[in-house]
VOPAGU-2260 file (C-alpha; in pm, 1 decimal, decimal comma):
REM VOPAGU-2260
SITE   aa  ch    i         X         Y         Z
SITE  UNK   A    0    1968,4   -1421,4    4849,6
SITE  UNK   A    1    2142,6   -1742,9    4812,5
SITE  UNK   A    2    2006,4   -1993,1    4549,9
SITE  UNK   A    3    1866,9   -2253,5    4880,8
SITE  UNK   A    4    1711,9   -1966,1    5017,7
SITE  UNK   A    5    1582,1   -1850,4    4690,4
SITE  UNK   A    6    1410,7   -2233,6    4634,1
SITE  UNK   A    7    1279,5   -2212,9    4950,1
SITE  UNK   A    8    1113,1   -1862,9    4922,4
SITE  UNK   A    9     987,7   -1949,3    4524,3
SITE  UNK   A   10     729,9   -2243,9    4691,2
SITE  UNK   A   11     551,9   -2011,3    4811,7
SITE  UNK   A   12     501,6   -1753,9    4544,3
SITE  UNK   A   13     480,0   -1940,4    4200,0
SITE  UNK   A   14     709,0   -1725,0    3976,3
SITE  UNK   A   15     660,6   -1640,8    3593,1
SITE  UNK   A   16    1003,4   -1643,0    3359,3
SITE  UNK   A   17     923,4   -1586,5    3014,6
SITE  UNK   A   18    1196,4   -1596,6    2740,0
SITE  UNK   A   19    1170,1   -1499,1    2425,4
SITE  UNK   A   20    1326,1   -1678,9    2162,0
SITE  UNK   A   21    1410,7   -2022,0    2138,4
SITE  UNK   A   22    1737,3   -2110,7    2029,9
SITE  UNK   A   23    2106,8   -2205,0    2242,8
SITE  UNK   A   24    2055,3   -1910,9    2493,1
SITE  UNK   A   25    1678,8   -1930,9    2531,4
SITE  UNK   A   26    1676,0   -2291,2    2583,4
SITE  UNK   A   27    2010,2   -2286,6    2780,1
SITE  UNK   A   28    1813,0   -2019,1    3004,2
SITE  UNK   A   29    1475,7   -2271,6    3016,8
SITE  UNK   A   30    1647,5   -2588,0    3135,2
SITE  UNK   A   31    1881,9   -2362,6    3421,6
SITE  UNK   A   32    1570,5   -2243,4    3518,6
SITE  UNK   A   33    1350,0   -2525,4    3601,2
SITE  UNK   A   34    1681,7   -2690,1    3723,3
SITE  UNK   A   35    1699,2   -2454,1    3998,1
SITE  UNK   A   36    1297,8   -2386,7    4037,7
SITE  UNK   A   37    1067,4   -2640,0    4013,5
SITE  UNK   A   38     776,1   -2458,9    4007,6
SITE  UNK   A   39     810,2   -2153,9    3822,1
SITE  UNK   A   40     585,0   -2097,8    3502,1
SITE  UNK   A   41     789,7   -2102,5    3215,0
SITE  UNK   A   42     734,9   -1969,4    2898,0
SITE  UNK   A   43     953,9   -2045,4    2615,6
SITE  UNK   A   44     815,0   -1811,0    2305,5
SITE  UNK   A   45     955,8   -1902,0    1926,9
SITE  UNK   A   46     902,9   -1714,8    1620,3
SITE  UNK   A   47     919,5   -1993,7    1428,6
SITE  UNK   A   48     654,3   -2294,7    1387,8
SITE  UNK   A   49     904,3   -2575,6    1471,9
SITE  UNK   A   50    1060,2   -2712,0    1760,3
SITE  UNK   A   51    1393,6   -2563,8    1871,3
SITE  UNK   A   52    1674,0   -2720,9    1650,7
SITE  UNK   A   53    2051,9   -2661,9    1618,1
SITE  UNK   A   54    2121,6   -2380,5    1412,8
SITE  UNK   A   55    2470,7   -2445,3    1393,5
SITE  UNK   A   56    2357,1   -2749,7    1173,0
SITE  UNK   A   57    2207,6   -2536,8     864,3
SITE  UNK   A   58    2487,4   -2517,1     672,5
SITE  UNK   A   59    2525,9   -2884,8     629,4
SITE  UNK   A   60    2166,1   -2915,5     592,8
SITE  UNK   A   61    2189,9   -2770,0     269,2
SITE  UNK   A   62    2342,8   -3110,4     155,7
SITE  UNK   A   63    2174,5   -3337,1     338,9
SITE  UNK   A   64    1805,5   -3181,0     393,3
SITE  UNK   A   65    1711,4   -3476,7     622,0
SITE  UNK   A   66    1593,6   -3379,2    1009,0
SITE  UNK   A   67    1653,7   -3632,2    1244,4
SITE  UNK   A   68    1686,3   -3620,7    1619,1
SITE  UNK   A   69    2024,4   -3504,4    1607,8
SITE  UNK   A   70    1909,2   -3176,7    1464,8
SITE  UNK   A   71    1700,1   -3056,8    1756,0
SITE  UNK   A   72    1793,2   -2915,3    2067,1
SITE  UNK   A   73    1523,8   -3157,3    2233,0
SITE  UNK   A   74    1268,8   -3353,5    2146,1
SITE  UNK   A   75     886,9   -3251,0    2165,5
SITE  UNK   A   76     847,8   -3474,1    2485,8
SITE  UNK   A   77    1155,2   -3295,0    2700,3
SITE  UNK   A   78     957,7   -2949,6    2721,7
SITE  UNK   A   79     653,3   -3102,4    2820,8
SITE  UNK   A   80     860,7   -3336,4    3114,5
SITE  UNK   A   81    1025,5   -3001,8    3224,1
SITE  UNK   A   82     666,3   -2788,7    3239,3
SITE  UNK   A   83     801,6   -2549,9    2998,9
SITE  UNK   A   84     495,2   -2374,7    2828,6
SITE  UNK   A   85     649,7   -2386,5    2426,3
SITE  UNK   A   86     458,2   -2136,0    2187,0
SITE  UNK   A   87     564,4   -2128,4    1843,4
SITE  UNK   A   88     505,0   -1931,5    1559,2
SITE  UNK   A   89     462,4   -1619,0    1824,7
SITE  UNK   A   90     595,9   -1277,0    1813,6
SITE  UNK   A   91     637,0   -1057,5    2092,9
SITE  UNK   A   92     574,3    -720,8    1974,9
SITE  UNK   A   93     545,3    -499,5    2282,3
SITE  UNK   A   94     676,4    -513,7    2617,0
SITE  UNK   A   95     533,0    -301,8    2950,1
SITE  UNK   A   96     780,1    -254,1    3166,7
SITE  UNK   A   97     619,0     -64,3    3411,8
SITE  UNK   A   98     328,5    -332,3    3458,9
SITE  UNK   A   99     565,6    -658,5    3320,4
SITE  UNK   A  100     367,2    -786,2    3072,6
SITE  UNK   A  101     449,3    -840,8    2708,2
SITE  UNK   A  102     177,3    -851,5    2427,2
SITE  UNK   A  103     244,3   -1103,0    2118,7
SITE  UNK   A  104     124,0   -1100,1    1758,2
SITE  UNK   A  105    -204,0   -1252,9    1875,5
SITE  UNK   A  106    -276,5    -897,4    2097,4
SITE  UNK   A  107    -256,5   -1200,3    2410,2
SITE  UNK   A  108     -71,4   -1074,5    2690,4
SITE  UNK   A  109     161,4   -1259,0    2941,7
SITE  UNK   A  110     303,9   -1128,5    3271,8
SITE  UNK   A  111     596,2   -1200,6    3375,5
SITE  UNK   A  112     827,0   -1183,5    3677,5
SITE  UNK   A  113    1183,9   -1182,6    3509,5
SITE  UNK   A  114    1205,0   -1111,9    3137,2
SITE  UNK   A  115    1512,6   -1282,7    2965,2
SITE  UNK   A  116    1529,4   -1157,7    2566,7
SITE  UNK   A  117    1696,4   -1425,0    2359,3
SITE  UNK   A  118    1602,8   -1296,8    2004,4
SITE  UNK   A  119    1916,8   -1351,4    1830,2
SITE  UNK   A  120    2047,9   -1198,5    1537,6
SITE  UNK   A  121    1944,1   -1188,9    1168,7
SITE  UNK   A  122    2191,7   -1199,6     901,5
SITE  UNK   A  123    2343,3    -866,3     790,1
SITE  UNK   A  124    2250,1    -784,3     414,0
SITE  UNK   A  125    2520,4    -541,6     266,5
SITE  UNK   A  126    2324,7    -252,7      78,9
SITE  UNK   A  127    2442,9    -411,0    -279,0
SITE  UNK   A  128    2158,2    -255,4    -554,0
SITE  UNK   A  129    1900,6    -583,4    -688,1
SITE  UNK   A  130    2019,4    -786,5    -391,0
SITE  UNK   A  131    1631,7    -869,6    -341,3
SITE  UNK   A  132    1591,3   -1024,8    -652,2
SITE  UNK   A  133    1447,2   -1374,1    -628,2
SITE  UNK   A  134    1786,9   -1646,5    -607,2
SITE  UNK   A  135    1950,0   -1422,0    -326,8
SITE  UNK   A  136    1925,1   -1609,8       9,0
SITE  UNK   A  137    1997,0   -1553,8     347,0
SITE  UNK   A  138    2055,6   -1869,3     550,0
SITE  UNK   A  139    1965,5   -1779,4     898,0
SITE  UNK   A  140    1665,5   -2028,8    1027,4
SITE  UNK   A  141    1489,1   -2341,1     911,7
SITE  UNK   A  142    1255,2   -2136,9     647,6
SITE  UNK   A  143    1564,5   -1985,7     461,0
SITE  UNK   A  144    1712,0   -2368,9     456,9
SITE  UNK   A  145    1382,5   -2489,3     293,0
SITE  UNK   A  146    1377,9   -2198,6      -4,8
SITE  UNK   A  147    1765,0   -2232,4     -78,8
SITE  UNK   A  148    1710,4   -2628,9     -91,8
SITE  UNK   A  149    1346,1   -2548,7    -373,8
SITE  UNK   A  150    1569,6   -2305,9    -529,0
SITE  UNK   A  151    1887,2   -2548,7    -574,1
SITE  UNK   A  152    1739,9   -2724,2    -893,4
SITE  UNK   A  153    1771,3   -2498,5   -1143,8
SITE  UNK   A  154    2092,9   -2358,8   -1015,8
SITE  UNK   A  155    2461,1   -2425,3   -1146,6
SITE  UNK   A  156    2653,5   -2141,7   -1055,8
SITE  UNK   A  157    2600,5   -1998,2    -696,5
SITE  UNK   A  158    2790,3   -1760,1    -535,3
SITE  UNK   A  159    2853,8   -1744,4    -150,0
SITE  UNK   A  160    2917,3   -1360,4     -46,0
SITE  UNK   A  161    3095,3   -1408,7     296,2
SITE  UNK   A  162    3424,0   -1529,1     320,6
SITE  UNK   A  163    3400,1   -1587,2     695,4
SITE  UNK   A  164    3333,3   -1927,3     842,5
SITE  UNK   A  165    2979,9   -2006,4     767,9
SITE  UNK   A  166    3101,5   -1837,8     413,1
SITE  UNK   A  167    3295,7   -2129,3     394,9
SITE  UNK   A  168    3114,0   -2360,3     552,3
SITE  UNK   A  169    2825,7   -2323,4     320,1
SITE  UNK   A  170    3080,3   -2311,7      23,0
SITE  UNK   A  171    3192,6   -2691,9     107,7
SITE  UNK   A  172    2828,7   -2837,6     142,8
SITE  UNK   A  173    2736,1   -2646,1    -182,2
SITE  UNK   A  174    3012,4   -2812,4    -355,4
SITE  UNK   A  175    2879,5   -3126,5    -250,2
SITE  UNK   A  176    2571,4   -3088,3    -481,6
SITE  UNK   A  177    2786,1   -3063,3    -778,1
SITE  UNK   A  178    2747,3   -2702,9    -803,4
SITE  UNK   A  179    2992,0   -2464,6    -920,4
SITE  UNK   A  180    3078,0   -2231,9    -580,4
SITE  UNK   A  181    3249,5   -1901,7    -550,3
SITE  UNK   A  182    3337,9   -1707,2    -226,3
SITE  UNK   A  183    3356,0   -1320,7    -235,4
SITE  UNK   A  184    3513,6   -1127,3       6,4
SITE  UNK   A  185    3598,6    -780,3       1,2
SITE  UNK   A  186    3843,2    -755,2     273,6
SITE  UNK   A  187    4223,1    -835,9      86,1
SITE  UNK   A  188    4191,4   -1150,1     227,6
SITE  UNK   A  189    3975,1   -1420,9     362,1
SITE  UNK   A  190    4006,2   -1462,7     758,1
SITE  UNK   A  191    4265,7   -1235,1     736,9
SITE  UNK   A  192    4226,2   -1049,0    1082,6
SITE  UNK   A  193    4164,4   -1410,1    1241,8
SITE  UNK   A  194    4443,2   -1614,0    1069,7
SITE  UNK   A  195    4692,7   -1369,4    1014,3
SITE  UNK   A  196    4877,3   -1287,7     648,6
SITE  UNK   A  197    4972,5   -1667,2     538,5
SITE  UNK   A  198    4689,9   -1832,4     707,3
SITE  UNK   A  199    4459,0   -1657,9     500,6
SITE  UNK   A  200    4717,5   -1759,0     199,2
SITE  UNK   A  201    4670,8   -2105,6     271,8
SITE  UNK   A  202    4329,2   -2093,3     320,9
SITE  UNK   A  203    4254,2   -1966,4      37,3
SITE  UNK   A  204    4492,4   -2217,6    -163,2
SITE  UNK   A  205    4302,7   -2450,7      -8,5
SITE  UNK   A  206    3968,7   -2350,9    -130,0
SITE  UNK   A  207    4127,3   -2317,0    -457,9
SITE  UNK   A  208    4252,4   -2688,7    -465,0
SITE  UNK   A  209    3925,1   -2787,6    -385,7
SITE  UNK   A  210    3732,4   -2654,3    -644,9
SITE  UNK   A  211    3586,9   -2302,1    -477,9
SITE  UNK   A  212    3659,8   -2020,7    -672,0
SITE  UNK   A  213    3767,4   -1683,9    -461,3
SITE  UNK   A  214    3683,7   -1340,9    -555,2
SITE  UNK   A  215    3882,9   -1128,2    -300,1
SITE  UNK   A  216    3978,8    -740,6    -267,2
SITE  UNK   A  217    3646,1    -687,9    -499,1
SITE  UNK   A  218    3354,2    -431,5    -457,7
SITE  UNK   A  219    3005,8    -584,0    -583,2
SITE  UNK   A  220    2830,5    -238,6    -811,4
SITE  UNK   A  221    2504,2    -455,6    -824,8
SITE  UNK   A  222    2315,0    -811,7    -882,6
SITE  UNK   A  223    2232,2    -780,6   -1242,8
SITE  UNK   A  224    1921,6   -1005,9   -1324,6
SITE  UNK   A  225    1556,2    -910,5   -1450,1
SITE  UNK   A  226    1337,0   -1190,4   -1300,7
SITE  UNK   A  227    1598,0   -1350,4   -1110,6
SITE  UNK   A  228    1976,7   -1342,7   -1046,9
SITE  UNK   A  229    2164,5   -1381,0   -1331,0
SITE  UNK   A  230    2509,4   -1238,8   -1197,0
SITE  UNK   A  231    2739,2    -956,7    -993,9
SITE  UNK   A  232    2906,6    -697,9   -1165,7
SITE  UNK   A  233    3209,9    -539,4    -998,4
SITE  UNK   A  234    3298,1    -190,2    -928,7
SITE  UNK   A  235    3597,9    -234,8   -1210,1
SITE  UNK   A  236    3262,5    -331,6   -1453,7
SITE  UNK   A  237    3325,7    -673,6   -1459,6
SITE  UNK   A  238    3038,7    -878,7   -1512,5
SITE  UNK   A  239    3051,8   -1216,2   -1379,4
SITE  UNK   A  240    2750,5   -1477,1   -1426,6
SITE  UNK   A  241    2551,0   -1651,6   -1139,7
SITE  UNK   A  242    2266,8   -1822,2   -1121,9
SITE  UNK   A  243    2153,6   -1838,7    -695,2
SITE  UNK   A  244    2360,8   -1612,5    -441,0
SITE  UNK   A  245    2390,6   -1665,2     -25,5
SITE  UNK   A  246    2461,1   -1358,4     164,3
SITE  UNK   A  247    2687,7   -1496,3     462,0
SITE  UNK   A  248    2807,6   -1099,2     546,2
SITE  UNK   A  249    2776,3   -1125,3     902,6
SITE  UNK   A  250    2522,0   -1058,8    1157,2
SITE  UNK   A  251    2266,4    -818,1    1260,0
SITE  UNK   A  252    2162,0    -856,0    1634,1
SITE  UNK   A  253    1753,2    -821,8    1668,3
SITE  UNK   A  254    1743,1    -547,4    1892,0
SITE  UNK   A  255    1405,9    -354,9    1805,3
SITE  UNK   A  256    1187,8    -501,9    2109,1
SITE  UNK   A  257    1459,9    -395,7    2358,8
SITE  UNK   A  258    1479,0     -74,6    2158,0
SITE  UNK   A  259    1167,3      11,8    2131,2
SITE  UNK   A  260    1096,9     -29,9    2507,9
SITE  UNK   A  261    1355,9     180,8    2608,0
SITE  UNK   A  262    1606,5     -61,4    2694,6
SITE  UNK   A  263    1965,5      77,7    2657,0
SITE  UNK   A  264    2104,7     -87,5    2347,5
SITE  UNK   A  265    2382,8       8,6    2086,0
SITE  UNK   A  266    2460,6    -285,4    1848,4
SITE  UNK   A  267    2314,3    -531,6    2067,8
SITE  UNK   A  268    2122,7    -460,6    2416,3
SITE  UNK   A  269    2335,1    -369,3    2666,7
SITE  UNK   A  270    2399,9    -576,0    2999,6
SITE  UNK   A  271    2635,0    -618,9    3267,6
SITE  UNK   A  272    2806,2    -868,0    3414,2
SITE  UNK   A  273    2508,4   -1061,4    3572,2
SITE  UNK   A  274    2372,9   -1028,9    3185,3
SITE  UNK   A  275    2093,1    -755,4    3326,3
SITE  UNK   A  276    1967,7    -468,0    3133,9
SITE  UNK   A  277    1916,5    -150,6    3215,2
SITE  UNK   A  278    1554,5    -252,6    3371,8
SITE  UNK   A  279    1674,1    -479,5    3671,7
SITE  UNK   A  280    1397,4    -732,9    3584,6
SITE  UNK   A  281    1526,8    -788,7    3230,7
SITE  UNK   A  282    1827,5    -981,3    3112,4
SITE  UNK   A  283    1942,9   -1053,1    2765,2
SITE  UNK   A  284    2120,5   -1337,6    2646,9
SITE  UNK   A  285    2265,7   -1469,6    2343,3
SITE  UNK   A  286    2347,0   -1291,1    1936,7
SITE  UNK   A  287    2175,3   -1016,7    2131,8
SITE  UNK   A  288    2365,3    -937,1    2452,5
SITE  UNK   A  289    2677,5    -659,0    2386,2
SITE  UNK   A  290    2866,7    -722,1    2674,9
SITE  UNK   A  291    3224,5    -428,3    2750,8
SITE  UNK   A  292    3135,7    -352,4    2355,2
SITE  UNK   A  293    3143,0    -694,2    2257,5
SITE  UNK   A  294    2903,5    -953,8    2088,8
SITE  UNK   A  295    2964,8   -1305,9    2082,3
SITE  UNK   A  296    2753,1   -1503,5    1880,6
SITE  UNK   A  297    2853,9   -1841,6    1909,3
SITE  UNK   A  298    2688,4   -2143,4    2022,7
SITE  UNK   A  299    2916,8   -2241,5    2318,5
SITE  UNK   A  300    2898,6   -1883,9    2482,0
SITE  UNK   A  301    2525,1   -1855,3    2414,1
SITE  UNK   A  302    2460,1   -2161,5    2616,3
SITE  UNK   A  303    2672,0   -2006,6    2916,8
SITE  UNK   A  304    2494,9   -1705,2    2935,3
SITE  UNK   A  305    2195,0   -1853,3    2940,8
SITE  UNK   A  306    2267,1   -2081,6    3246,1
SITE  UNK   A  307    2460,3   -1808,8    3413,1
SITE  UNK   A  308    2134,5   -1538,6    3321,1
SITE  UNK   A  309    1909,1   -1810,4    3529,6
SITE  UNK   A  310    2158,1   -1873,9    3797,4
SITE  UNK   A  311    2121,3   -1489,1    3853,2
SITE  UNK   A  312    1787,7   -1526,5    3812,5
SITE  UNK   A  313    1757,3   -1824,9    4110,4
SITE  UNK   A  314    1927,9   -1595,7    4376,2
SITE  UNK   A  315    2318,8   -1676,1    4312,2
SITE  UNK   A  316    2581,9   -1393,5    4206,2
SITE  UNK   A  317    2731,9   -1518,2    3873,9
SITE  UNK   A  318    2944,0   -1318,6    3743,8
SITE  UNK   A  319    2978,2   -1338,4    3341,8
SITE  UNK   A  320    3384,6   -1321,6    3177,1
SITE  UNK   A  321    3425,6   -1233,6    2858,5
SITE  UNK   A  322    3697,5   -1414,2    2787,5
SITE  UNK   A  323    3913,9   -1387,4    2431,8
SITE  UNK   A  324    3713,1   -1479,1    2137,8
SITE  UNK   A  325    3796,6   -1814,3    1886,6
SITE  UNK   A  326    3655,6   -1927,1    1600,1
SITE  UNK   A  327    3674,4   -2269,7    1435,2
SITE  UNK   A  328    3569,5   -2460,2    1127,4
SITE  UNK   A  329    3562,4   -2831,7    1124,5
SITE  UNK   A  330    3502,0   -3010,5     782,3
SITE  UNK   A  331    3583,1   -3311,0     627,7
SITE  UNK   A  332    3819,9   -3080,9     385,2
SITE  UNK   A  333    3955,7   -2824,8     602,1
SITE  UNK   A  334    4017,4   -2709,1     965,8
SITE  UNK   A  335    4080,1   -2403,8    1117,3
SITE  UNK   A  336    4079,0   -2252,4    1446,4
SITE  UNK   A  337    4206,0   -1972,6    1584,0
SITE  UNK   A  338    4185,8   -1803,7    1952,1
SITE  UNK   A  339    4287,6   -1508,7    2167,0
SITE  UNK   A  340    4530,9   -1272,2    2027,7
SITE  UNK   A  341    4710,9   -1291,5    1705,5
SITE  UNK   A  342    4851,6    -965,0    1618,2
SITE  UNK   A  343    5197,1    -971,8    1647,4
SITE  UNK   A  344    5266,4    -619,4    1730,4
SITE  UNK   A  345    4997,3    -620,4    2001,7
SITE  UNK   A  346    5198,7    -517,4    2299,5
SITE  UNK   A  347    5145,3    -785,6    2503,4
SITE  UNK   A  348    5305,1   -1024,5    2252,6
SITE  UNK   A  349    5653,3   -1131,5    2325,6
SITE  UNK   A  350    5747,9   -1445,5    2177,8
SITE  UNK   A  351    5643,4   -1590,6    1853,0
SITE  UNK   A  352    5643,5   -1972,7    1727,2
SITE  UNK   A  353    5517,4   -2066,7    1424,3
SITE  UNK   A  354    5546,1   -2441,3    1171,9
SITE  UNK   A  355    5444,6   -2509,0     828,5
SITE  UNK   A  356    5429,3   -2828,6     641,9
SITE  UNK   A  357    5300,2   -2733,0     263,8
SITE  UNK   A  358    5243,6   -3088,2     178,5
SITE  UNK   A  359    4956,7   -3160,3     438,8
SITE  UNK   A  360    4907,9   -2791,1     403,6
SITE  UNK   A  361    4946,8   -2744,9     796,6
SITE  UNK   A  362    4983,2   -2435,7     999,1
SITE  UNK   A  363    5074,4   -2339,7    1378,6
SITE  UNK   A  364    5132,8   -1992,3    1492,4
SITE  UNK   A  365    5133,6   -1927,7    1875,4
SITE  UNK   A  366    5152,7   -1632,2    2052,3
SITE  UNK   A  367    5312,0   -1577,2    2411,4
SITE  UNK   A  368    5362,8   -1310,7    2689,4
SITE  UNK   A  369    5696,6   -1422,0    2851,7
SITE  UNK   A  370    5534,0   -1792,4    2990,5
SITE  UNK   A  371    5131,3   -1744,1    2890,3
SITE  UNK   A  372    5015,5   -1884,3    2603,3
SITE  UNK   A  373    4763,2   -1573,1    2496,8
SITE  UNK   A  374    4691,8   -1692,7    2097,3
SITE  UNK   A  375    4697,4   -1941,4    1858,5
SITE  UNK   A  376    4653,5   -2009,6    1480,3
SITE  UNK   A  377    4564,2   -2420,1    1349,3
SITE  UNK   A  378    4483,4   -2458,4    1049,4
SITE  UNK   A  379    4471,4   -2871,8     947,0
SITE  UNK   A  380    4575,7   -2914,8    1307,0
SITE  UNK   A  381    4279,2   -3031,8    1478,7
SITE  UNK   A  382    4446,1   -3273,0    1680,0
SITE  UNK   A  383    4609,1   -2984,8    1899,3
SITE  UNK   A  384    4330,9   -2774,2    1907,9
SITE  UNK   A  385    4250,6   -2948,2    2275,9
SITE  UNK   A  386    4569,1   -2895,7    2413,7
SITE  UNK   A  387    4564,2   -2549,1    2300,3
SITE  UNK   A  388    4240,5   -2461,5    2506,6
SITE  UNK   A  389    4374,5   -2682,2    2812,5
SITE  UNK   A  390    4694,7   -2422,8    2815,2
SITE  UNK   A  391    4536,6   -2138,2    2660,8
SITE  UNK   A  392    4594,7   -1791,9    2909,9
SITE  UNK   A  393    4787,4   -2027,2    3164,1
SITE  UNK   A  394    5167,8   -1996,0    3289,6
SITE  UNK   A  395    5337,7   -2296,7    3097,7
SITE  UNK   A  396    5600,8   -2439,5    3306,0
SITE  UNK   A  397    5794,2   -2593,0    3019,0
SITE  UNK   A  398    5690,0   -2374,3    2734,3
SITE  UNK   A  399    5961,1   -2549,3    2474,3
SITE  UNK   A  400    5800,2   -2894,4    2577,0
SITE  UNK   A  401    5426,9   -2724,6    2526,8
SITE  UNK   A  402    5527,1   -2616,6    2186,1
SITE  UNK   A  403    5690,5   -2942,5    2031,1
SITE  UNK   A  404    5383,0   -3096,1    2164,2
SITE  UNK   A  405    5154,3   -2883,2    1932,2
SITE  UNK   A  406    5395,3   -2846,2    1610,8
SITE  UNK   A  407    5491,2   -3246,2    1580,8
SITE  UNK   A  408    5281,3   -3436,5    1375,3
C-alpha cells in the first residue's frame, strides 16, 4: 500500500501507534508519524518524569547544570499541537502480542495497532568488586546528571573509567570544575581501533597537555572505599586514590521487554531492513535495534530509523542501510572524527595518505580503494570533516586535488 493510499484508508479506521521510550528514535518515530497520519492516536510512553531532552547534552551538563530550551527535544506545547498522548514516569512491563496490548507499571493497559520499542540502552557496568559503593556514577539520563552534580562538592579527585568519547567528553567538562580528572582504559590505547596507532598517541598527548591524567593497558582488582569511594587498586596492587568515579564503559541495550515477550533478540532486538521484528506488528528503533549484527547508538542514526520505522509504518517500503559507522568529538580543546574503514591491511584498502603537523597537533589519515574514498582519520581537523562526508564512499575524479584539499591548512 502506498503512503496516499495508506492516508486515505487510516480516515476511516482511527489507528493506535504506541512507542515506548522517549528519546531521538521515539520522538523521531512520533513526529514521522503524525506527519504522515493525522489522526492516529499516539502514545509516546517515558520512563522518566521529564520532558524528552537531548541526551547527547549530559556530558556538558555536568558543567553547566542549567536547562534551557536548547536542552529539550521540544517544548511541552509541541506534543500537545501534534496530539501526541506524552506519559511520563511510565514503565511498560508486559506486552501481549497475541491480543496487542501492553500493560505499564500502573497494571493500565493500552492497545495498540503497531508497536515501535525505543527503550534505549543503559550504560554497561564492568563487573569491577565495590563498584556500587556510593561516589560511583553512571551518567546515562537526567537523574544520574542530578546525583553526579550533589555529589561534585566534596569531590577532588574523580576518575572517568571509559576512554571512549563520552570518556572523554565527560573528562573535559569535569576539568572545568577544577577537579583533578583521570581516564582509564584498559585497551593499550585510547581510541585505538577508531584512530589507528598514532592517533591514539596524539590523543592521548593531548589529554596529557591538558591536564587529564591517563591510566592505560591497566586492569582495575577493585574500588577500595568503606562508606564511599576512596580509590582503585590495580591488578599489579597499585593503589591509587579517588574520591567520585564515572563508569563511561560502553553500553548495554535494554532488551528485557522484547525478551521477555518472545521477540528474537541477541545483543539488541533483532530487525530487518524495514526495522520490523520478528512479530510483523512490532518494530524497534534506536540503542536497541541490532541490525546485520550491528548496533548503532548514535543520535543521527537513531533519528533515521525512527522516521524510516514510521514511513514503514504509513504504507511506504523504506528500506534501512547500514552504512559504515563514525564517531566524532567536538570540544573547545580537542576534535576528533573518524569514519568508515581504517585498518590498513583490510583488503579493500589500496592507497594510503596521511599529514601531521605536531605543533597544532593535527592529524589526517585517509583510506582509498583505487578512486573511493572508504575511511578517514581528523583529529584537530574539523574544518574538513564536511568535505570528508560530501566524498566519503564516492569515485573521486581528481583524488590528488581531493586530498590537498583536506591536508592544507
Amino acid at each position: 500500500m502506498k503512503s496516499s493510499e495508506f492516508k486515505e484508508s487510516s480516515k476511516a479506521i482511527k489507528l493506535s501507534y504506541v512507542i515506548v521510550g522517549a528519546s531521538a528514535a521515539g520522538v523521531s518515530t512520533a513526529k514521522e508519524l503524525r506527519k504522515r497520519d493525522e489522526v492516529a492516536t499516539i502514545t509516546l510512553i517515558s520512563e522518566e518524569n521529564i520532558i524528552p531532552y537531548y541526551r547527547t547534552r549530559l556530558s556538558k551538563s555536568l558543567s553547566n547544570p542549567q536547562r534551557d530550551r536548547f536542552f529539550f527535544l521540544n517544548p511541552e506545547e509541541w506534543y500537545q499541537k501534534n496530539n501526541i498522548k506524552l506519559l511520563l514516569n511510565t514503565k511498560v512491563t508486559k506486552i501481549n502480542r497475541e491480543e496487542k496490548y501492553i500493560t505499564t507499571n500502573e497494571y493500565s493497559t493500552l492497545h495498540y495497532d503497531k508497536l515501535i520499542l525505543a527503550t534505549g540502552s543503559d550504560s554497561y557496568i564492568p563487573p569491577i568488586d565495590n563498584i556500587s559503593l556510593p561516589g560511583v556514577f553512571k551518567l546515562r539520563d537526567i537523574n544520574d546528571l542530578d546525583k553526579i552534580y550533589k555529589y561534585i562538592p566534596q569531590s577532588k579527585k574523580v576518575l572517568v573509567i571509559g576512554g571512549g568519547i563520552l570518556g572523554i567528553e565527560n573528562a573535559f567538562e569535569l576539568l572545568k570544575l577544577n577537579l583533578e580528572v583521570s581516564i582509564f582504559e584498559n585497551q593499550s590505547h585510547i581510541l585505538h581501533r577508531m584512530v589507528g596507532h598514532r592517533g591514539s598517541e596524539i590523543i592521548e598527548a593531548q589529554l596529557q597537555a591538558f591536564g587529564i591524567n591517563t591510566i592505560i593497558g591497566e586492569q582495575i582488582d577493585t574500588i577500595i572505599g568503606t562508606r564511599s569511594v576512596e580509590g582503585i587498586k590495580l591488578k599489579n596492587g597499585k593503589i591509587i586514590p579517588f574520591d567520585m568515579i564515572i563508569v563511561s564503559a560502553g553500553i548495554k541495550p535494554n532488551i528485557e521487554l522484547a525478551k521477555n515477550s518472545s521477540l528474537k533478540t541477541n545483543r539488541g532486538i533483532i530487525v530487518n531492513n524495514s526495522l520490523q521484528t520478528s512479530d510483523e506488528n512490532i518494530y524497534a528503533v534506536g540503542d536497541v535495534a541490532e541490525y546485520n549484527n550491528i548496533i548503532n547508538g548514535t543520535w543521527t542514526k537513531a533519528t533515521k530509523q525512527g522516521v524510516i520505522a514510521a514511513s514503514n509504518i504509513c504504507g511506504d517500503s523504506k528500506n534501512y542501510v547500514d552504512k559504515s559507522s563514525s564517531i566524532s568529538l567536538i570540544t573547545k580543546e580537542l576534535f576528533i572524527f573518524s569514519i568508515g574503514v581504517i585498518d590498513e591491511n583490510a583488503v579493500n584498502v589500496t592507497e594510503i595518505y596521511s599529514y601531521e603537523k605536531p605543533t597544532s597537533h593535527c592529524y589526517v589519515k585517509l583510506y582509498f580503494n583505487e578512486s573511493t574514498l572508504i575511511g578517514a582519520i581528523l583529529i584537530n581537523k574539523k574544518a574538513k570533516m564536511t568535505t570528508v562526508l560530501q566524498n566519503f564512499e564516492k569515485t573521486i575524479l581528481d583524488k590528488e586535488l581531493l586530498i590537498n584539499s583536506i591536508m592544507r591548512d
